[in-house]
C-alpha positions as CSV (number, residue, x, y, z in Angstrom):
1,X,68.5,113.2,20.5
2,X,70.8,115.6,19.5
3,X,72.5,115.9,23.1
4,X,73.1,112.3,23.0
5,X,75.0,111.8,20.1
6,X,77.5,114.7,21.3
7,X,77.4,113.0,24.5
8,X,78.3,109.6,22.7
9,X,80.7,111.2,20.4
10,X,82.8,112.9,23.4
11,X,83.2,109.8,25.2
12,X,84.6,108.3,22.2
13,X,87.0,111.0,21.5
14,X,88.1,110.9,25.1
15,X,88.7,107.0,24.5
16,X,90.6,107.4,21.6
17,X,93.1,109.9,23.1
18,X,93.8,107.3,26.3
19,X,94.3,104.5,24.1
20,X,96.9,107.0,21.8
21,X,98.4,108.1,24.8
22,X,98.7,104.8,25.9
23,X,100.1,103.3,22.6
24,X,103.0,106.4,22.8
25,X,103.6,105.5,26.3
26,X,103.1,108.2,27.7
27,X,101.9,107.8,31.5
28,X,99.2,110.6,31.9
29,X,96.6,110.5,34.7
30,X,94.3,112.7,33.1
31,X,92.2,112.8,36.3
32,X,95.6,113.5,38.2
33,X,98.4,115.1,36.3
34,X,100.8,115.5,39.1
35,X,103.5,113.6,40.0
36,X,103.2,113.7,43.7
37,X,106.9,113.6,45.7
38,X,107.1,110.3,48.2
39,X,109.0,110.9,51.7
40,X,111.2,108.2,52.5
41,X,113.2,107.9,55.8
42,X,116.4,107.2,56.5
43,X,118.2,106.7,59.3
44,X,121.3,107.6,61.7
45,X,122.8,105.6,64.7
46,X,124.8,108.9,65.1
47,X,122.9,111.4,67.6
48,X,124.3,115.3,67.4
49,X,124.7,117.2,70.3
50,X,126.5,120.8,71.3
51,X,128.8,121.9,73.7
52,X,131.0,124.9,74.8
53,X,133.9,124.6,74.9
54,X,135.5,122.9,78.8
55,X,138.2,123.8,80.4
56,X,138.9,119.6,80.9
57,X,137.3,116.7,80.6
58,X,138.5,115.5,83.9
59,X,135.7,114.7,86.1
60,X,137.8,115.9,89.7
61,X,138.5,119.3,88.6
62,X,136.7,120.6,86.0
63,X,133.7,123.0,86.9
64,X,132.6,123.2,83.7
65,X,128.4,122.2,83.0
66,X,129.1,120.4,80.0
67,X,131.9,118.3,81.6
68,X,129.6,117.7,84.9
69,X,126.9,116.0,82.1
70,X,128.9,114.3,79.3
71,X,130.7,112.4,82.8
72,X,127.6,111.1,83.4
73,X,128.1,109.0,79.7
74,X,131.9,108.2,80.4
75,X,131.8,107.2,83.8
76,X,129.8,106.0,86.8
77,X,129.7,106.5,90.3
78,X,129.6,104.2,93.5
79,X,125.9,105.5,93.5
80,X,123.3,107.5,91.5
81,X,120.2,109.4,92.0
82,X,117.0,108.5,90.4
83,X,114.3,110.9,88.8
84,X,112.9,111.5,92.3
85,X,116.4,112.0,94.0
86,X,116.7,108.9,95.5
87,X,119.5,106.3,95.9
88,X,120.3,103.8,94.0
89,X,123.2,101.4,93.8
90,X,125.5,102.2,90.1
91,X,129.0,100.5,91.3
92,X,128.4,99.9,94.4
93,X,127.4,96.4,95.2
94,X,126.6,97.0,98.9
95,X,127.4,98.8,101.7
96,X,127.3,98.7,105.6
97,X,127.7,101.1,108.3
98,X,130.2,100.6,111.6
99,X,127.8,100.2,114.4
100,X,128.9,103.7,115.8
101,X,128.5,104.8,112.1
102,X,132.1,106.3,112.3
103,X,132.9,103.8,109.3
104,X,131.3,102.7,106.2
105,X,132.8,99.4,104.1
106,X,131.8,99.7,100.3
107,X,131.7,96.4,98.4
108,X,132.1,97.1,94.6
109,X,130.4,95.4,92.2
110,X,133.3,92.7,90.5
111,X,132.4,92.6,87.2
112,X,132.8,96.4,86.3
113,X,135.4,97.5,84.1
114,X,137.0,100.5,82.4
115,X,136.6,101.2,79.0
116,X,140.8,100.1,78.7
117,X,139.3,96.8,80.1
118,X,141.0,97.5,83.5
119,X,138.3,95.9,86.1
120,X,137.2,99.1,88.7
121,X,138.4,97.9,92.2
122,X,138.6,99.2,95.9
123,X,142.2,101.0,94.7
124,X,140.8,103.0,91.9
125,X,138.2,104.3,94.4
126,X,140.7,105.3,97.3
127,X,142.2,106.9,94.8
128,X,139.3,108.7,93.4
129,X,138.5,109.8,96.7
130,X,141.8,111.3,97.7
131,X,142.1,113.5,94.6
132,X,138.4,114.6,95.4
133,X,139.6,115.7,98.9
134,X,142.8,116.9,97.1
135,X,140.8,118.8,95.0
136,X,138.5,120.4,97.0
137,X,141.6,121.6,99.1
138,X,142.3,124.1,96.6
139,X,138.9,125.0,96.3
140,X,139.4,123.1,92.2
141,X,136.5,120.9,92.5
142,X,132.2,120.9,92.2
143,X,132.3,117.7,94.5
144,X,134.0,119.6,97.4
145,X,131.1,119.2,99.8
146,X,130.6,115.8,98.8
147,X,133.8,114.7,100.5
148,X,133.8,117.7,103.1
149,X,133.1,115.0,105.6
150,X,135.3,111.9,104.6
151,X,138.9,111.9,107.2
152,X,140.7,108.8,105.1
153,X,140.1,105.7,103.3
154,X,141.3,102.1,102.6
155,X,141.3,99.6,100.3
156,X,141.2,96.4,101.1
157,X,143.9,94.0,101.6
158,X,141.9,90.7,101.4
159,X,139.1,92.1,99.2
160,X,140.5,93.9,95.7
161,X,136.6,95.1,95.9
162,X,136.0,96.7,98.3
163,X,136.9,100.1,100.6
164,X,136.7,101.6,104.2
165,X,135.7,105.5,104.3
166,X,136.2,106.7,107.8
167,X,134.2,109.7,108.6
168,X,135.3,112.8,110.5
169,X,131.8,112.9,112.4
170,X,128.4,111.2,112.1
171,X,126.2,114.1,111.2
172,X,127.1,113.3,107.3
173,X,127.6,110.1,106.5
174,X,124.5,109.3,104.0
175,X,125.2,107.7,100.4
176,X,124.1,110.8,98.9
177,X,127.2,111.9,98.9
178,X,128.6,109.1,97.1
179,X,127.6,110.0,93.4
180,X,130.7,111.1,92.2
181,X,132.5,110.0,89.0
182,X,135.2,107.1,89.8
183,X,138.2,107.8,88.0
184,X,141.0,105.5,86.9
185,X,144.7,106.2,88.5
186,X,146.1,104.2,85.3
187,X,144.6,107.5,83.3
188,X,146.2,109.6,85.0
189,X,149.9,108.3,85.0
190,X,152.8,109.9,87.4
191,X,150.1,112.5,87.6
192,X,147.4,113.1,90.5
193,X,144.0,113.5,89.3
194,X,143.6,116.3,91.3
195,X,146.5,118.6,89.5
196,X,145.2,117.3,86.0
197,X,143.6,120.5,84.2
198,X,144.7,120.1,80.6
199,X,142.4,120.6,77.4
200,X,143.1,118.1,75.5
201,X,142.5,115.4,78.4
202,X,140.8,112.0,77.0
203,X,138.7,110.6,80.1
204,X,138.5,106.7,80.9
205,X,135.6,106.0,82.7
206,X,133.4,102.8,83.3
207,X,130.1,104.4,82.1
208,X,128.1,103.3,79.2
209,X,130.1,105.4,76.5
210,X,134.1,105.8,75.9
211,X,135.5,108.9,73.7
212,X,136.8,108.0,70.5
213,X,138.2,111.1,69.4
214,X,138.5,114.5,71.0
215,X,139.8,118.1,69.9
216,X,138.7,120.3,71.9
217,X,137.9,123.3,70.1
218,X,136.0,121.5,67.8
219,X,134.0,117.9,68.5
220,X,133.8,115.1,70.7
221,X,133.0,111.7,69.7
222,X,131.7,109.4,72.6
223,X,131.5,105.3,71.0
224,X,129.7,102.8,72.9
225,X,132.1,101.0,76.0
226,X,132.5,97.8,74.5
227,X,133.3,96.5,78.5
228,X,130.5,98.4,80.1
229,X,128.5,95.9,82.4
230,X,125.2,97.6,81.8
231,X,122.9,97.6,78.4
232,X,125.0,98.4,75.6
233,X,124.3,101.8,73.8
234,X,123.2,101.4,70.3
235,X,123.9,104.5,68.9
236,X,127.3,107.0,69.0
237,X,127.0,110.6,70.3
238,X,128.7,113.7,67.9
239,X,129.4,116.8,70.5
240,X,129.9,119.9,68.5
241,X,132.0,122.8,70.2
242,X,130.0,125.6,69.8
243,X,131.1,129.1,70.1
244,X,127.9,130.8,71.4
245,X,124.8,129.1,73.1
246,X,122.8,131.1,70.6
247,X,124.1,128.8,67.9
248,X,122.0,126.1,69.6
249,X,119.0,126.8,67.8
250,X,119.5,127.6,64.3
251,X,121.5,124.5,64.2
252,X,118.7,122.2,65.6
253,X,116.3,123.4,63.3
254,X,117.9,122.4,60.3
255,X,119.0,119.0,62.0
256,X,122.5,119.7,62.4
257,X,121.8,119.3,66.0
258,X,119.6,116.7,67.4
259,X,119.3,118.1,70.7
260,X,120.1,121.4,73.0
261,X,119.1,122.3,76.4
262,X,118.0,126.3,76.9
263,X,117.6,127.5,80.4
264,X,116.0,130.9,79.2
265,X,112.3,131.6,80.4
266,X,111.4,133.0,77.7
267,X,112.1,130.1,75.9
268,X,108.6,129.8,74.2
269,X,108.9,133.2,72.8
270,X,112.5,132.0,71.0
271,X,111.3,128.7,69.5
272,X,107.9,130.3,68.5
273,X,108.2,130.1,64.8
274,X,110.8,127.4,64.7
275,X,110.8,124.0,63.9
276,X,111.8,122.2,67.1
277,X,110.0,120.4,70.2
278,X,110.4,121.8,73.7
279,X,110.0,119.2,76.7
280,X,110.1,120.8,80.0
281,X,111.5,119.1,83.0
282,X,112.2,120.1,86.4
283,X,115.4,122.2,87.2
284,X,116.9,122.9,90.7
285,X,116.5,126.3,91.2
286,X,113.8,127.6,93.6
287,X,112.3,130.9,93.4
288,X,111.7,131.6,97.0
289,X,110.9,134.2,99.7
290,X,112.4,134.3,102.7
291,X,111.4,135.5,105.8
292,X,113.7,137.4,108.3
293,X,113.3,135.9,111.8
294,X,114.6,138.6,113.7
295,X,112.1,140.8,113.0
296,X,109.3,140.8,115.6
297,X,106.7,140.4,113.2
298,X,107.9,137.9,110.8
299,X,108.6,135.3,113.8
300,X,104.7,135.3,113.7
301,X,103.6,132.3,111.8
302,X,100.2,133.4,111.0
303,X,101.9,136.9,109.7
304,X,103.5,134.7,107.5
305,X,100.8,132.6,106.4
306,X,99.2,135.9,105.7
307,X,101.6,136.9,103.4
308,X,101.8,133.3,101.4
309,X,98.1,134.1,101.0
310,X,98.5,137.2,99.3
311,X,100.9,135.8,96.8
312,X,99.1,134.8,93.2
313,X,101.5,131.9,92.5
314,X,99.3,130.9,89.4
315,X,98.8,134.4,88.0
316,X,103.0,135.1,88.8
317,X,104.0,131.9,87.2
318,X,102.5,133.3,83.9
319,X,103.4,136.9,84.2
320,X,106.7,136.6,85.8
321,X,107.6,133.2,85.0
322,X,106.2,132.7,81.5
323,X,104.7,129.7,82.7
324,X,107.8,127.6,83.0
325,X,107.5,127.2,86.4
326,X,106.1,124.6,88.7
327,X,104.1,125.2,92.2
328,X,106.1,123.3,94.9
329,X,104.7,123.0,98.7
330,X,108.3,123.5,100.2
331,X,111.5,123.9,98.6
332,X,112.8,121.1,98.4
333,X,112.5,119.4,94.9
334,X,108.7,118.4,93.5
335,X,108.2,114.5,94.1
336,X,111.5,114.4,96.2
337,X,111.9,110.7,97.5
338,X,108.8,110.2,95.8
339,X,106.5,112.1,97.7
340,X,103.9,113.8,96.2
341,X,104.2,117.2,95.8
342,X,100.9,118.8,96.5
343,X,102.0,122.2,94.7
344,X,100.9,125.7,95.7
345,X,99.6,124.7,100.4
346,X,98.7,129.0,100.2
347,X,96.6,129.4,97.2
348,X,96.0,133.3,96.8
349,X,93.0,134.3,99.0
350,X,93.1,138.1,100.4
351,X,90.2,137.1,102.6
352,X,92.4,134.1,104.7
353,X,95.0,136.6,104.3
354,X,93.2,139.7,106.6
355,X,91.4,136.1,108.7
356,X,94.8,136.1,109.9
357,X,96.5,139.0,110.3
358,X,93.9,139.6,112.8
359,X,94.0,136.5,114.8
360,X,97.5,138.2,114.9
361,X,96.2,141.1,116.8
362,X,97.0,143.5,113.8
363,X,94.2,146.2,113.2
364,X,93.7,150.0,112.0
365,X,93.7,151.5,115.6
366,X,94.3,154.7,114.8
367,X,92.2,154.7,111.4
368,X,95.1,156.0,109.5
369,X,94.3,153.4,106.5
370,X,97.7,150.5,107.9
371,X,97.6,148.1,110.4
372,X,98.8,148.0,113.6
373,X,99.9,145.5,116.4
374,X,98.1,145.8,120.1
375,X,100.8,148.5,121.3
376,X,99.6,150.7,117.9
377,X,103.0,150.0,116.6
378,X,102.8,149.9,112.4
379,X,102.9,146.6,110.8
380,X,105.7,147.4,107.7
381,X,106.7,145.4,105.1
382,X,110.1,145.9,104.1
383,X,110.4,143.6,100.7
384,X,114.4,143.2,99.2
385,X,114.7,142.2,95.8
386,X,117.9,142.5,93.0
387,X,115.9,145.2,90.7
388,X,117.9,143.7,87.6
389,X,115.9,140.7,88.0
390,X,112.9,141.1,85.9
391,X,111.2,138.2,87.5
392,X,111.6,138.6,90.8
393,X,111.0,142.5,90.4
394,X,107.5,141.8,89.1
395,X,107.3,139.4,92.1
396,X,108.1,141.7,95.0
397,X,105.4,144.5,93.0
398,X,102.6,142.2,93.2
399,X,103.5,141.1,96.6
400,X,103.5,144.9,97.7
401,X,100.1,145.4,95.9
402,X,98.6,142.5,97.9
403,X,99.8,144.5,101.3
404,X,98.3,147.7,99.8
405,X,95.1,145.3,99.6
406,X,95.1,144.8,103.0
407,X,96.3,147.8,104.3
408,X,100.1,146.6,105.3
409,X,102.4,149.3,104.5
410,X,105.4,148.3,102.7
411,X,108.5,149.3,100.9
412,X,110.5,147.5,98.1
413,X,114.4,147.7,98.7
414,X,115.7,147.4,95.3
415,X,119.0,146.1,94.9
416,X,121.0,147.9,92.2
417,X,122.6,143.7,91.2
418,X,123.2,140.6,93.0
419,X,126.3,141.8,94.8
420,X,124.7,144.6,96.0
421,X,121.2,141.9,96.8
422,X,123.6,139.5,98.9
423,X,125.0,142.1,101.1
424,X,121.4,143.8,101.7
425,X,121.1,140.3,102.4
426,X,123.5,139.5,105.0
427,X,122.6,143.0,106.7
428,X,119.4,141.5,107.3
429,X,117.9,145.4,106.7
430,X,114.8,143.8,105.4
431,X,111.2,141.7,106.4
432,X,111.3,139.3,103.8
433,X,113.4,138.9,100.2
434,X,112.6,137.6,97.0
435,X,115.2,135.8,95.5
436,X,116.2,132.1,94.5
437,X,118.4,128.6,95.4
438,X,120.2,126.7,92.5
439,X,120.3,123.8,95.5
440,X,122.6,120.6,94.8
441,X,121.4,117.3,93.9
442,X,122.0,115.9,97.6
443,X,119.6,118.4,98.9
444,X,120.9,118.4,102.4
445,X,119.3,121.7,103.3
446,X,120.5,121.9,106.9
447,X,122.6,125.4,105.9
448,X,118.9,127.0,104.8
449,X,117.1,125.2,107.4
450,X,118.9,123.9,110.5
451,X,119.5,126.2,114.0
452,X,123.2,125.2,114.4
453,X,124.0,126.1,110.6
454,X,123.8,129.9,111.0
455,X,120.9,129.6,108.6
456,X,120.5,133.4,106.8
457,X,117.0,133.9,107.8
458,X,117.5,132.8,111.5
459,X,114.7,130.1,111.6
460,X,114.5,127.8,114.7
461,X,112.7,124.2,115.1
462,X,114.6,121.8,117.0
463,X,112.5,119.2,115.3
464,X,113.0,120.0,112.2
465,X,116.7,120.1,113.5
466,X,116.7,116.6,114.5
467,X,115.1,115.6,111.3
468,X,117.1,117.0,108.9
469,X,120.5,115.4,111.0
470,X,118.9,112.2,111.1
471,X,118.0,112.3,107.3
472,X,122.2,112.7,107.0
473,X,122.9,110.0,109.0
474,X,122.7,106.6,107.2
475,X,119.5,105.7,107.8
476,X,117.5,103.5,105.5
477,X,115.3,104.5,102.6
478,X,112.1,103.8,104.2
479,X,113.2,105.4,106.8
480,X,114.3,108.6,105.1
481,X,111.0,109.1,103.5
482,X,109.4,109.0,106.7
483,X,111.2,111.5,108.2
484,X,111.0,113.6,105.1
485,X,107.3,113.5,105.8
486,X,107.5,114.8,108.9
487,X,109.9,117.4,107.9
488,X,107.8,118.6,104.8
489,X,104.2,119.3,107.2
490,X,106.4,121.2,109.8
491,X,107.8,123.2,106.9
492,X,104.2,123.9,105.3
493,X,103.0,124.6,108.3
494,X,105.7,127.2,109.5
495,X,106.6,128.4,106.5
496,X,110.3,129.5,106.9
497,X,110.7,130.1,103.3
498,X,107.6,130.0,100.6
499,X,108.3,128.7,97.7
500,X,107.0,131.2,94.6
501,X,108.1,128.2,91.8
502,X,110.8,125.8,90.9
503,X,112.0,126.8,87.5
504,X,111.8,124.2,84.7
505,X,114.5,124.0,81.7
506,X,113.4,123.0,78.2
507,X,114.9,120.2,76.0
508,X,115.1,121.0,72.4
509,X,114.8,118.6,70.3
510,X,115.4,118.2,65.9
511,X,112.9,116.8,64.2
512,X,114.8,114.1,63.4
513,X,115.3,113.0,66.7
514,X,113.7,109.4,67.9
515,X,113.6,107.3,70.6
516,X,113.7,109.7,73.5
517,X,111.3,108.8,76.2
518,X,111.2,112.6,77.2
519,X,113.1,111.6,80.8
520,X,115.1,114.7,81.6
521,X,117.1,115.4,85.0
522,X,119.1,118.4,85.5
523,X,121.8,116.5,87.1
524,X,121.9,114.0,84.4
525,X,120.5,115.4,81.0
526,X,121.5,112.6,78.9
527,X,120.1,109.7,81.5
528,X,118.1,107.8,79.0
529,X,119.9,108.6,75.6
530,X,121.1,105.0,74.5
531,X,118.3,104.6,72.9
532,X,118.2,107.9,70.8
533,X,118.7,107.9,66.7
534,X,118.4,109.7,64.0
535,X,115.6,109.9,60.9
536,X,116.0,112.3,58.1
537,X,113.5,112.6,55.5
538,X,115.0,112.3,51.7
539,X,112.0,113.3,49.3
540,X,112.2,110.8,46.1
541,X,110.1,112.2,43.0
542,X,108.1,109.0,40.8
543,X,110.2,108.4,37.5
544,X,108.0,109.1,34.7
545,X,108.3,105.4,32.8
546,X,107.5,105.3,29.1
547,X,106.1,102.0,29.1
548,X,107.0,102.0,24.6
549,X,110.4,102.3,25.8
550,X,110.0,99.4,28.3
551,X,107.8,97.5,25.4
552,X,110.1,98.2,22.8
553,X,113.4,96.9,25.4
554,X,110.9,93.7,26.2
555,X,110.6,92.7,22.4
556,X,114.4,93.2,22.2
């Protein structure tokens, strides 16, 4: 009895003190006294990028990286390459060969302009192409192979859209070649594009953006082309001149940067603790090794298979690679032309491995613990590697423990850097190197591959000859990917080169970046940024209200 009148009593007490608390206005949640903080969004059109410092901003003789990307926003090419490498048409409206495919006539499409509102026509690319060529002359331009083959061109006379590039021979005529930026004589004025080197250079171009303002020590302010033919950008891209790469990071984590591009392996380890996302995407450097023809035993095919056997690709991707790299079955790039790439064709198996170094006729004959071949000559290893390459160190160590395995002697030639690895190299002092290909985007491979290109490694296949001309020689898509087909199961099968990984790149990105799709290319980084934007959180705290003030200001 007792317990319930306390009982009752509290309750009452507690009543009266919400109804006083009430009456003073006072807003208490006496089950929940904190005033929680509400995150609200706003948001940016304006997307914040870095970049180094360029020597120019013009497209024909600038080497700089940053330049080679940020032209992909300012102007557009006759032709592009898609995510698997492949042709498609950006200016060009349509093109036809000669019938002795000495010629090619290039209709452009009509309704292109420059962002001065100049329409792109058959001049502007003549022109183009003879500063390329110009270029290239002095050795001043990345696009010097891209032209390498081109003897003249014309406009023409009855068509304002269109052009005639005359060739120099047929064995490199293909549209690949074709994806370089397309450049405005009226930007250049008594100047030739070719001789224009300056820093403070402001670029017309055709592409989907058009640079508002530029100083060149310090930013770079790219504004949607208000005449570009395609879909219109909705957003404007900030480019911050940064001293040091290492500012990349800091910078992105406090949103002062949307987005950065690192290149280290290690990348994992940097952005550990940070407060960034990391997409990897495909790069275009190989890690390879190569295999030296001229020695007896590496002209062997199943000696060579052997030895792609005894490589762990998985377990070397992680502990030399830090597992930013990605199995390939040849080396040209995964998915290229939109085959499948069917990753590691030699997964690590030391039992295939001795299988076929003795259908090779290589045994102990003399019980001294190595292999030898049926005239009891030694079967040696000789591996060359740069030894100030940490990966590829680690590579040629496991590769020279797999030959212990199987009782192959071997040696590791260490190279004291990568002068000293490239003329090891061209001695050809070795079996087999480890080392790696930044390849360009056109992946015409013929100076790796082809007999008649002095290839370093001396590999022979007049097939695979034929193959990789007639991929070069204007044939059509389809076509192209059939004969890549062929080319890619005599290449798995013969194994010339093996290829350890293709390295990836990571794309950093702020938290406050949205609207990426994740698309990445390493020959055009910013491919799918029009639809990028900005949201940054801005933290409102409740207002406490004192509802007698608002009763009192009601009654007034």
């Amino acid at each position: 009895m007792i317990k319930k009148v306390l009982i009752i009593g509290l309750t009452c007490v507690l009543l009266i003190g919400i109804i006083v608390y009430s009456q003073h206005g006072q807003v208490y949640h006496l089950l929940n006294k904190s005033n929680e903080e509400k995150v609200v969004y706003t948001e940016s059109q304006t997307v914040k990028l870095p970049m180094e410092k360029v020597r120019t901003l013009n497209p024909v003789t600038s080497k700089d990286s940053d330049t080679y990307q940020i032209s992909k926003l300012l102007f557009e090419s006759l032709f592009s390459l898609d995510d698997h490498l492949s042709l498609t048409n950006q200016l060009a409206e349509s093109y036809e060969y000669a019938s002795d495919k000495e010629s090619v006539t290039i209709r452009i499409r009509p309704d292109s302009y420059f962002s001065n509102g100049t329409n792109v026509t058959g001049e502007d690319v003549k022109y183009s192409i003879d500063n390329y060529i110009a270029a290239a002359a002095s050795n001043n331009t990345i696009y010097g192979s891209y032209v390498s083959n081109i003897k003249s061109v014309s406009a023409g006379k009855s068509d304002r859209y269109s052009v005639v590039v005359y060739f120099k021979n047929k064995s490199d005529v293909s549209m690949e070649n074709f994806v370089f930026p397309i450049v405005s004589e009226k930007n250049f004025g008594k100047y030739q594009a070719s001789k224009v080197v300056s820093t403070d250079f402001v670029p017309i171009g055709s592409g989907p953006y058009a640079v508002k303002s530029y100083n060149d020590i310090s930013q770079l302010d790219l504004i949607p082309n208000e005449y570009y033919d395609g879909t219109e950008p909705k957003n404007t891209l900030s480019f911050t001149v940064l001293p040091e790469k290492d500012d990349v990071l800091p910078l992105l984590e406090v949103s002062n940067l949307s987005m950065g591009c690192l290149q280290e392996l290690s990348r994992d380890t940097l952005i550990a603790d940070k407060k960034v996302s990391c997409q990897n995407f495909v790069s275009n450097e190989a890690e390879v090794i190569g295999f030296n023809f001229s020695r007896e035993s590496m002209a062997d095919k199943k000696v060579r298979k052997a030895i792609a056997y005894a490589v762990d690709i998985k377990a070397l991707n992680e502990s030399a690679y830090y597992k930013n790299g990605v199995a390939c079955d040849t080396i040209y790039f995964p998915g290229y032309l939109g085959i499948k790439n069917t990753g590691d064709p030699y997964k690590y198996d030391l039992k295939k491995a001795a299988k076929l170094l003795a259908e090779a006729k290589y045994a102990d004959r003399d019980e001294n613990g190595y292999l030898e071949d049926e005239n009891e000559k030694e079967l040696t290893v000789n591996i060359l590697v740069n030894g100030g390459d940490l990966s590829r160190k680690t590579v040629a160590e496991a590769i020279k423990t797999s030959m212990d395995k199987l009782s192959v002697s071997s040696r590791i030639i260490y190279a004291a850097d990568q002068e000293d690895f490239n003329n090891k190299l061209h001695a050809k002092d070795y079996d087999l190197f480890v080392g790696g290909m930044k390849i360009n985007e056109t992946y015409d491979l013929r100076t790796l591959l082809h007999s008649n290109y002095n290839n370093l490694i001396g590999y022979s296949n007049k097939k695979a000859d034929r193959l990789l001309d007639k991929m070069k020689s204007g044939i059509t898509p389809e076509q192209k990917i059939e004969d890549m087909k062929s080319l890619k199961a005599i290449l798995i099968d013969e194994v010339p080169y093996y290829c350890i990984v293709y390295k990836t790149y990571g794309a950093l990105t702020a938290q406050s970046l949205s609207g990426n799709s994740n698309r990445y290319m390493f020959n055009n980084f910013y491919e799918d940024c029009e639809n990028w934007y900005c949201r940054y959180p801005v933290t409102e705290t409740p207002k406490v209200v004192d509802s007698a003030e608002n009763n009192n200001s009601e009654n007034q």
